[in-house]
VOGU-3710 file (C-alpha; in Angstrom, 3 decimals, decimal comma):
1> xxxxxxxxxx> 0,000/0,000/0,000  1,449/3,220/-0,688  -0,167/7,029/-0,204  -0,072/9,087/-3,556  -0,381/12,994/-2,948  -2,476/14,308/-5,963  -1,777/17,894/-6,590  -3,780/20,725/-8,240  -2,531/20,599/-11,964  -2,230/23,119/-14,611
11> xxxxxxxxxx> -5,871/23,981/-15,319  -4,600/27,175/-17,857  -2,157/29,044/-19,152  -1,668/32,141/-16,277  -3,734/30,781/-13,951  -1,993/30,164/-10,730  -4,624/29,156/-8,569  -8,451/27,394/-8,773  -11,554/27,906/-6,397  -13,175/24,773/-5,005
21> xxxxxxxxxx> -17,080/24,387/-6,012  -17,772/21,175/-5,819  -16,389/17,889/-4,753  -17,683/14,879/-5,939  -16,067/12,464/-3,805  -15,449/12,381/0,461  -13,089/10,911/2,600  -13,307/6,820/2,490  -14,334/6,476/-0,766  -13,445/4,402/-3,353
31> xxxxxxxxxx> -12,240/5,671/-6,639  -11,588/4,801/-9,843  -8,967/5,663/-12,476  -10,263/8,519/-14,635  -13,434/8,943/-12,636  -14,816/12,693/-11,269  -13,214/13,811/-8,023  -13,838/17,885/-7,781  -15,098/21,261/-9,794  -12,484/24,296/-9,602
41> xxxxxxxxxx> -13,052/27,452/-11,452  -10,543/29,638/-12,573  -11,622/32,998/-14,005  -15,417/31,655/-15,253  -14,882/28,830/-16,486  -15,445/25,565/-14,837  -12,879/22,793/-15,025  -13,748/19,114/-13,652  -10,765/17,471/-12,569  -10,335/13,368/-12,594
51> xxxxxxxxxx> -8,071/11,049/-10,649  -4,961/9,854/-12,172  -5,027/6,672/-9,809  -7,408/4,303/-8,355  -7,655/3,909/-4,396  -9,509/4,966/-1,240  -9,353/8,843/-0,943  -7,950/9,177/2,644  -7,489/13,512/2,334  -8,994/16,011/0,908
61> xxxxxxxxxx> -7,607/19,622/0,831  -9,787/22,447/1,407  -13,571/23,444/1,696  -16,321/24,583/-0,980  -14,826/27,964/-1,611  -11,332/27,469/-0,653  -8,567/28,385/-3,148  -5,842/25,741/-4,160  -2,773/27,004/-5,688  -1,579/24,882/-8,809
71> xxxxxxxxxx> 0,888/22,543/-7,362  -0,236/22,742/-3,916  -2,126/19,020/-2,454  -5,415/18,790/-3,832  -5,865/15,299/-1,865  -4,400/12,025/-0,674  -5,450/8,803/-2,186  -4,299/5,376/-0,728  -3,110/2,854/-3,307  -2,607/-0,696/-3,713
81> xxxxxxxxxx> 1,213/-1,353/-4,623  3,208/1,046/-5,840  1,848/4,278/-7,500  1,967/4,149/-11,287  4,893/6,168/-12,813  2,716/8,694/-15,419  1,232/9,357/-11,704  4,337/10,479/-10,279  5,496/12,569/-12,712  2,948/14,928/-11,452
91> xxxxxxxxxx> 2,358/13,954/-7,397  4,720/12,783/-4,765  3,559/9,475/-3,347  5,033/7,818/0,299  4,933/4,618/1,746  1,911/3,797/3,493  3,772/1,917/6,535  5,292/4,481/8,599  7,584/3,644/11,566  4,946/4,530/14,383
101> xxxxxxxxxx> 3,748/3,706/17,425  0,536/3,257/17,108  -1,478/1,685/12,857  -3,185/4,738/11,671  -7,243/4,355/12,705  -9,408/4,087/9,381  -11,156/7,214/10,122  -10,884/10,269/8,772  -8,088/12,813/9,415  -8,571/14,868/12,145
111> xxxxxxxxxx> -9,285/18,255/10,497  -6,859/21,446/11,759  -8,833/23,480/14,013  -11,038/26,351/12,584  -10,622/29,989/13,734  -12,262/31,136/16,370  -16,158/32,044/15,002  -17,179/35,714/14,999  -19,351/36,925/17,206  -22,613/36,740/16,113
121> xxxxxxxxxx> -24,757/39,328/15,482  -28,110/39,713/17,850  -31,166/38,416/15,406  -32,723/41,644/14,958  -36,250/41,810/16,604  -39,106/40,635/14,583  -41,895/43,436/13,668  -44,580/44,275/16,493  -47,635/43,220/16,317  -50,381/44,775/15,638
131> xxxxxxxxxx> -51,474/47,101/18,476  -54,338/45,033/20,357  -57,195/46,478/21,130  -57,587/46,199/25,178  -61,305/44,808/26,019  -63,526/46,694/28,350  -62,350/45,952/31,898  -66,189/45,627/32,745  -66,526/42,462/30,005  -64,618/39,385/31,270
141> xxxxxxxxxx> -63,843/36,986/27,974  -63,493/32,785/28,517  -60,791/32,127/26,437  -58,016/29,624/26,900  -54,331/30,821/26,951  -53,130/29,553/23,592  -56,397/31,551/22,172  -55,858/34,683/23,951  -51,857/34,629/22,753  -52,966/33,935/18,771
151> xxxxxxxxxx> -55,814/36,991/19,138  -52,769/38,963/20,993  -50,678/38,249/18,613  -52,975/39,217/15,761  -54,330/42,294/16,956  -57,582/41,141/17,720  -59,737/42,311/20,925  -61,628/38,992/21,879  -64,376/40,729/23,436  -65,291/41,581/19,393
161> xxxxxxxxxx> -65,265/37,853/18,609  -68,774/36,102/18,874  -68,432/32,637/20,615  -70,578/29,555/18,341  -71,302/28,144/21,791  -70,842/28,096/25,800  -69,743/31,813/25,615  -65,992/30,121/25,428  -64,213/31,424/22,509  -61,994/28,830/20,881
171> xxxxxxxxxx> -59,778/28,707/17,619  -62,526/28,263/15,718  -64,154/31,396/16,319  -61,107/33,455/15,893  -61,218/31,660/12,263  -64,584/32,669/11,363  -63,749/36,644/12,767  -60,904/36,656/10,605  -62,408/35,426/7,730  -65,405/37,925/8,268
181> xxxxxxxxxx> -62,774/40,549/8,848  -60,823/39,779/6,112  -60,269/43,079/5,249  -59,250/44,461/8,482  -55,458/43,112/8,388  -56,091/40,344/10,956  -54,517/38,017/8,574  -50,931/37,264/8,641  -49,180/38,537/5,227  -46,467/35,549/5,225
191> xxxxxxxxxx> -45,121/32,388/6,403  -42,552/33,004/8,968  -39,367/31,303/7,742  -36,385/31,009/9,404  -32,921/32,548/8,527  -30,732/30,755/5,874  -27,041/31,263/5,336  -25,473/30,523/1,935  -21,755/30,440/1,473  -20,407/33,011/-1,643
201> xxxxxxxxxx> -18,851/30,501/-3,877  -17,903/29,751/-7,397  -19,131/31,930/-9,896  -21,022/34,236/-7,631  -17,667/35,092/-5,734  -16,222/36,006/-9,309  -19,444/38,322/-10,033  -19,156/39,442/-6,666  -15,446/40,296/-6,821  -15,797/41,899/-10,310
211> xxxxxxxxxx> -19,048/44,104/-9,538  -17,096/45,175/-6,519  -13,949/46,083/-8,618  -15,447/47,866/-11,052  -17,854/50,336/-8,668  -14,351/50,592/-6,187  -12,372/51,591/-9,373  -14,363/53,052/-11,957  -16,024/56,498/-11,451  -19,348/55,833/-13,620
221> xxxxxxxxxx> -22,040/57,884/-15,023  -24,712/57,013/-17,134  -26,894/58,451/-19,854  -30,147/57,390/-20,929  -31,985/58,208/-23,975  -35,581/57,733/-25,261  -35,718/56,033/-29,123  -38,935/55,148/-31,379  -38,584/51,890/-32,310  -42,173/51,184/-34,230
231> xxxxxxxxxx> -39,849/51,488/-37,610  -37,283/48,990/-35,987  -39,726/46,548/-34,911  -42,293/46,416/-38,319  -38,762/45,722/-40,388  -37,706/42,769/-37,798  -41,573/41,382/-37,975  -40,919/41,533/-42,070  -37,769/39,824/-41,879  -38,610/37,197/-40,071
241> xxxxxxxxxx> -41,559/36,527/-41,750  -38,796/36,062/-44,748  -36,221/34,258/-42,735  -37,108/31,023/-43,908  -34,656/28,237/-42,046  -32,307/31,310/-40,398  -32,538/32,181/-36,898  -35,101/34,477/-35,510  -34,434/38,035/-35,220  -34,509/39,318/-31,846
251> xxxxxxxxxx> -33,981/43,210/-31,098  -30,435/42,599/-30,385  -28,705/41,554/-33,641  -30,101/44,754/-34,838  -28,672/46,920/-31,816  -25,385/45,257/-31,973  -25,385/46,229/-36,040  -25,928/49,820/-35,261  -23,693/49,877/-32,542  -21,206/48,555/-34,673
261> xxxxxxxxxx> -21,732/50,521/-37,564  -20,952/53,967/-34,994  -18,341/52,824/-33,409  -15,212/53,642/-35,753  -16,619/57,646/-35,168  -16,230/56,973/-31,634  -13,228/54,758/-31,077  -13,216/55,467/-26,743  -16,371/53,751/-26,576  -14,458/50,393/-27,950
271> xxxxxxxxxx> -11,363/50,519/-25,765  -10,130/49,024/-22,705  -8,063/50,792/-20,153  -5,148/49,350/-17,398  -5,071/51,836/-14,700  -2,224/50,129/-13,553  -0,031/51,094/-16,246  -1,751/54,122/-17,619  -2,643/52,949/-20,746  -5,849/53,245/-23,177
281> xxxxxxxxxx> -6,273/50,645/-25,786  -8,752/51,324/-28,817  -10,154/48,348/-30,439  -10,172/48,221/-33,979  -12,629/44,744/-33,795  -15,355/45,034/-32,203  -16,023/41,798/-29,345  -18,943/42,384/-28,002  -19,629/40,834/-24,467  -23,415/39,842/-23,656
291> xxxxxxxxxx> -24,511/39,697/-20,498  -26,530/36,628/-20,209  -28,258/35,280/-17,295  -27,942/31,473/-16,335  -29,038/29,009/-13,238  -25,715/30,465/-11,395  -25,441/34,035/-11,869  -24,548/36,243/-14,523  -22,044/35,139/-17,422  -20,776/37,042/-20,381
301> xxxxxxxxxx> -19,940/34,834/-23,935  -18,176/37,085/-26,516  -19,715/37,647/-29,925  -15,984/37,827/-31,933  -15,654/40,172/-34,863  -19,144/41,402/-34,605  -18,637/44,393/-36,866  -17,985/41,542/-39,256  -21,445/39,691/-39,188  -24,806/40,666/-41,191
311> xxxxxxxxxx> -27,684/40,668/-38,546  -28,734/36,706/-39,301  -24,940/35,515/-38,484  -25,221/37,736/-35,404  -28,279/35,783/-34,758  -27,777/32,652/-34,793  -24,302/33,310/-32,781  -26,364/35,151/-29,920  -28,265/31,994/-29,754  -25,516/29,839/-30,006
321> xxxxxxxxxx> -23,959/31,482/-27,191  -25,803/31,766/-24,540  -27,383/28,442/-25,195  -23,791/26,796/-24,252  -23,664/29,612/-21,372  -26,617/28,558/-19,734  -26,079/24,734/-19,963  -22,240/25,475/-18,554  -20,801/23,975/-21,771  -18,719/27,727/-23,150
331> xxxxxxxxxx> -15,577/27,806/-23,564  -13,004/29,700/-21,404  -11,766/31,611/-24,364  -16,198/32,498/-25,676  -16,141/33,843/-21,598  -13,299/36,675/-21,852  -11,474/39,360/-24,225  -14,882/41,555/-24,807  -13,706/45,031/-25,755  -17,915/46,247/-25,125
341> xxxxxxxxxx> -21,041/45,020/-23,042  -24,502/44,889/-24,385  -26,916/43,810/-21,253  -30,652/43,189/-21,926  -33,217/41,962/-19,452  -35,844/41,983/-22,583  -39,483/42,529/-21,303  -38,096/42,892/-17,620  -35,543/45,527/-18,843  -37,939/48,494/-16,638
351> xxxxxxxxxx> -38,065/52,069/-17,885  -33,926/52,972/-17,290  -31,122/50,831/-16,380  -27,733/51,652/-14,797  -25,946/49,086/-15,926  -21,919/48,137/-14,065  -19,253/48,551/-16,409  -17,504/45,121/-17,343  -13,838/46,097/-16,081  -11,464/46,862/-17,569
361> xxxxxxxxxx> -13,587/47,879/-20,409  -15,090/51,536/-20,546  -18,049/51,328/-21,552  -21,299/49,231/-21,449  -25,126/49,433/-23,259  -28,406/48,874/-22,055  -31,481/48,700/-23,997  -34,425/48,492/-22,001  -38,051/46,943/-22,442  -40,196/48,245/-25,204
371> xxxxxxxxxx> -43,475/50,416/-24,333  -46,295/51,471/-26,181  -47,200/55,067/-25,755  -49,417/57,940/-27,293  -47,064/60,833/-29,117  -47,513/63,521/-30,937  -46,088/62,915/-34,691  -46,504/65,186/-37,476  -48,671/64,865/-40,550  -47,506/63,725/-44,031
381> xxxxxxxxxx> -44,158/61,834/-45,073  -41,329/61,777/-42,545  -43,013/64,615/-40,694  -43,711/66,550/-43,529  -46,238/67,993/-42,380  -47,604/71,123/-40,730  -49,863/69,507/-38,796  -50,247/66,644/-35,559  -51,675/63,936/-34,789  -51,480/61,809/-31,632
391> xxxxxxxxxx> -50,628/57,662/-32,693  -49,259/55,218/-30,379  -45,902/54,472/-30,562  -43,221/51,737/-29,530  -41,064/53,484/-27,346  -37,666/52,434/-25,578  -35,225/53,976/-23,861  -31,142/52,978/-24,353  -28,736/53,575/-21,282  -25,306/53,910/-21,573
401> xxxxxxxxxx> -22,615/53,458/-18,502  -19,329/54,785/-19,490  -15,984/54,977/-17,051  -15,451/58,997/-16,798  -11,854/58,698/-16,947  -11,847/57,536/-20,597  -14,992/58,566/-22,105  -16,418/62,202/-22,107  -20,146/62,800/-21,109  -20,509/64,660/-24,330
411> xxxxxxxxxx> -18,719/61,707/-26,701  -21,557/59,063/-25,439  -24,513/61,322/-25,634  -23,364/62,114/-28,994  -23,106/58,207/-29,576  -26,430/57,529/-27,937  -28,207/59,852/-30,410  -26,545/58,420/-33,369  -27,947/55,192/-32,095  -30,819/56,436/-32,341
421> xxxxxxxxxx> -30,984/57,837/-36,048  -30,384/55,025/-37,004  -32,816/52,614/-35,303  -35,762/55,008/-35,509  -34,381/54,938/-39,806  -34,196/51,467/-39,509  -33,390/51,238/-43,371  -30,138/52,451/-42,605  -29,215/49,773/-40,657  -29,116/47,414/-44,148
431> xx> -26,888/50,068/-45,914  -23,035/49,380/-46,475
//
């Protein structure tokens, strides 16, 4: 029997170190060469590792959430014979029999000891009741003591409640009051459930350390603009009612074209900047990152060379994306090297959004949910006109978060409302 020491390997290029989300095996079990043993996550990407060697798993390293450094022991697996030599090349293994006094017990390892808990906050108090009404002191009430605390509790004087029989007022009759009453806020408004704690780990540590960067780091300011999109939207409905076997046209593919179309006038938008070393890097491709919810928090897949798709090949990539986003399957190089956001909530988007820049780029775009709305409009041909008329319109406002040491307030208001010539001109959109 020998012990083989299995250590994190080289999950990347750079990477250093990988967070613990989820082992699949436990101290005393059996394993199998090639089968499962943990998750790690390095940047946001998701890397299952597998066991070199088969054996009883006698040590594992860390916790969900701990951090491993590549190299470091990842765990301790107890083989039969010697350990294999492709094994070794990349763990240290000892002899199982050690000179001492006492054979090692088959139980687990005792773990070192934990620091010292912090104190624990007081539970805050839980809301006051209702204030009771207090009965006429002339009026005695029968009433046992688990009845009297429930109409306490609720606010209710019991001298109001009508007894069904003996003058004794039971649960019962506190049901049919309240039910009678429903209107008088006798009724609880929720379940009381207790406290739950939930340990920050995997990806919602990353999005937690990232959102925290980029509001510590980056001064922000936003700008939000009203567009007309009733244009926009009758030339997607025509197009997909032509689209035969191609991918369906969302409202994005057709954002992302016009925001790719401006953004040679207004290369800061498309940049990147290290504030470490001072330096501003304008993007001549355009990568746009899209924020895409999944089951475990926010991810962002990169749509490469963007400015170099029509709007059905931006299509069909938006799908393709955050399809393999949400089922965990992207790649670590479709999760990084955006050079601009785009971040939708579709018909949860609200009126205005602020959205939080995607560090270290500069700038990031948020189109909001589309409402219909009367406006004034003016008579004849493109406005023509001398007259008005009031039509309802599809109306939807775009916000923009840029970093204010790269990007001018003016520069993305200016970009904002050449967004928006050319959405509420939708026809423009198809021009070379």
């Amino acid at each position: 029997m020998a012990k083989f020491t299995f250590n994190m390997p080289d999950v990347g290029e750079g990477v250093a170190e990988a967070e613990i989300v989820e082992w699949h095996v436990k101290v005393g079990d059996r394993v199998e060469e090639d089968q499962h043993l943990v998750d790690v996550m390095t940047d946001k990407a998701t890397i299952d590792i597998e066991s070199p060697v088969a054996g009883k798993v006698i040590e594992v390293a860390g916790e969900l959430g701990d951090t491993i450094a590549v190299g470091a022991m990842l765990l301790v697996i107890e083989v039969e014979g010697e350990v294999p030599d492709d094994a070794q090349d990349e763990s240290a293994s000892e002899p199982a029999h050690q000179p001492e006094p006492e054979p090692e017990p088959e139980t687990a390892p005792e773990p070192e000891p934990e620091p010292e808990p912090e104190p624990e906050p007081k539970p805050s108090a839980a809301p006051a009741p209702a204030p009771a009404r207090e009965p006429e002191p002339d009026r005695k009430v029968l009433a046992s003591p688990a009845v009297r605390k429930r109409a306490r509790d609720l606010g209710i004087d019991l001298a109001e409640v009508k007894p069904a029989e003996d003058g004794r007022v039971r649960h019962g009759d506190l049901d049919q009051f309240i039910a009678y009453n429903s209107g008088g806020g006798f009724s609880p408004a929720g379940a009381t459930r207790a406290d739950e704690e939930i340990k920050v780990i995997g990806l919602r540590k990353r999005i937690a350390q990232n959102m925290a960067a980029a509001k510590r780091n980056i001064p922000h300011f936003t700008y939000v603009e009203e567009c007309d999109v009733t244009a926009l939207e009758a030339m997607r409905s025509d197009l997909n009612a032509n689209r035969g076997s191609r991918s369906k046209l969302t409202l994005l593919p057709l954002l992302i074209t016009a925001f790719c179309k401006l953004i040679p006038q207004f290369p800061m938008i498309n940049a990147r900047y290290d504030d470490e070393a001072g330096v501003v890097t304008r993007h001549g491709s355009v990568h746009m990152g899209m924020a895409t919810q999944t089951d475990n928090g926010l991810m962002v897949p990169v749509i490469r060379d963007a400015q170099a798709r029509n709007l059905w090949q931006l299509a069909s990539e938006i799908a393709r994306l955050a399809e393999a986003a949400r089922s965990g399957s992207a790649k670590s190089e479709e999760l990084s090297g955006s050079t601009i956001t785009v971040t939708s909530l579709g018909p949860l988007g609200g009126v205005a959004t602020t959205p939080v820049i995607n560090r270290p780029e500069v700038a990031i775009i948020g189109p909001n949910r589309i409402v219909e709305r009367p406006m004034f409009v003016s008579d004849g041909p493109n406005g023509a006109g001398s007259g008005e008329r009031i039509e309802k319109r599809k109306l939807m406002n775009i916000s923009i978060s840029c970093d204010h040491r790269v990007v001018d307030g003016y520069d993305a208001a200016r970009f904002i409302q050449e967004v928006k010539t050319l959405i509420e001109t939708p026809v423009l959109l198809l021009q070379d």
